[in-house]
N, C-alpha and C positions, 0 to 999 in steps of 0.2 A: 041660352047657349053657354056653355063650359067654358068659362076662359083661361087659359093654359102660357103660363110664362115656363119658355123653351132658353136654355142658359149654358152657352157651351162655348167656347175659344174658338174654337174650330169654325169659322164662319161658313163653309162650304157647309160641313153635315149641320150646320145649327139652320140653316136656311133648307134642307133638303126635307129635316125633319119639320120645320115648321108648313110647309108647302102641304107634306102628307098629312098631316096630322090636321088641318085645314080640310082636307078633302075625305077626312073621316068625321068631319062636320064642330069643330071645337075651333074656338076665337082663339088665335094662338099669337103672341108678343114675342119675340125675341130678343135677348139680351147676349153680349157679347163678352162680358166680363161682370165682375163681382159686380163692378161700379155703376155700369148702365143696368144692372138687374135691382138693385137698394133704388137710383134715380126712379125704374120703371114702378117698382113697389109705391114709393112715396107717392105715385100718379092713383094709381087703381090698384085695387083688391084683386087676388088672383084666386080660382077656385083647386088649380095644381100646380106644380112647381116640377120642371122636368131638369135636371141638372146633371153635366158631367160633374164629372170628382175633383179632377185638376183643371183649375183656370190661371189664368197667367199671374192675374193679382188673387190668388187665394184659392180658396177652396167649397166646393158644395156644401160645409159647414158655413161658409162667412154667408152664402145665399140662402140656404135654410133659416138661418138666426135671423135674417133680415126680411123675407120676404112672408108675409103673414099667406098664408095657404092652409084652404081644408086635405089635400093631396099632398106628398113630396114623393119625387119618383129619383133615385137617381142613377143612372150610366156612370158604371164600373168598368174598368179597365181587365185586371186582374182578380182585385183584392176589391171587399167592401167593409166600411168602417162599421162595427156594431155599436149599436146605440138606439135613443128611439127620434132619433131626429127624420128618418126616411120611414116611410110606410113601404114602399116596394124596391127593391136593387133586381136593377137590370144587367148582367155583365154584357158587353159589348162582343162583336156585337151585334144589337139588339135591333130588330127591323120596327118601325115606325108601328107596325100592325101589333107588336108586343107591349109595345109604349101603348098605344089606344086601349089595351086590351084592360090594360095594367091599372090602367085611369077609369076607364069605364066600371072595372072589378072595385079602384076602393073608393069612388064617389059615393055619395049620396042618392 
């Protein structure tokens, strides 16, 4: 099974998305800020990385840098940073079935 660390401030959509995304069949962790997302890394290996842009302590760069994943997805507001830190940017917003779709398109 796909295991998918889901990484967003917003604890309502970080829990709404992890629920869906469970039920389109993926092991999904949730983290709530940069800090509980590096804690959750240092635990398990994750196979995707779903991340807002803005989190209270920092940003989907301090989570990319930190959390070792074959996937990085990240939920864009507006604007998406270029670079090759994210494999797919989703702007918001984005329904869970985009997110699965997104992950299942750059898996293995």
């Amino acid at each position: 099974m796909t295991r998918v660390l889901v990484v967003d401030d917003d604890e309502d959509l970080a829990e709404l998305l992890t629920v869906q995304l469970r039920r389109e069949g993926f092991e999904v962790h949730t983290a709530f800020s940069v800090a509980q997302a590096k804690a959750l890394a240092a635990q398990r290996r994750f196979d995707a990385l779903v991340t807002d842009w803005h989190l209270a302590d920092g940003s989907a760069e301090d989570v990319a840098r930190n959390v070792d994943a074959h996937v990085r997805v990240l939920l864009a507001g507006s604007s998406a940073p270029r670079g090759d830190l994210f494999h797919r940017v989703l702007l918001k917003p984005a329904s869970s079935r985009d997110v699965a779709e997104a992950l299942r398109a750059a898996l293995p």
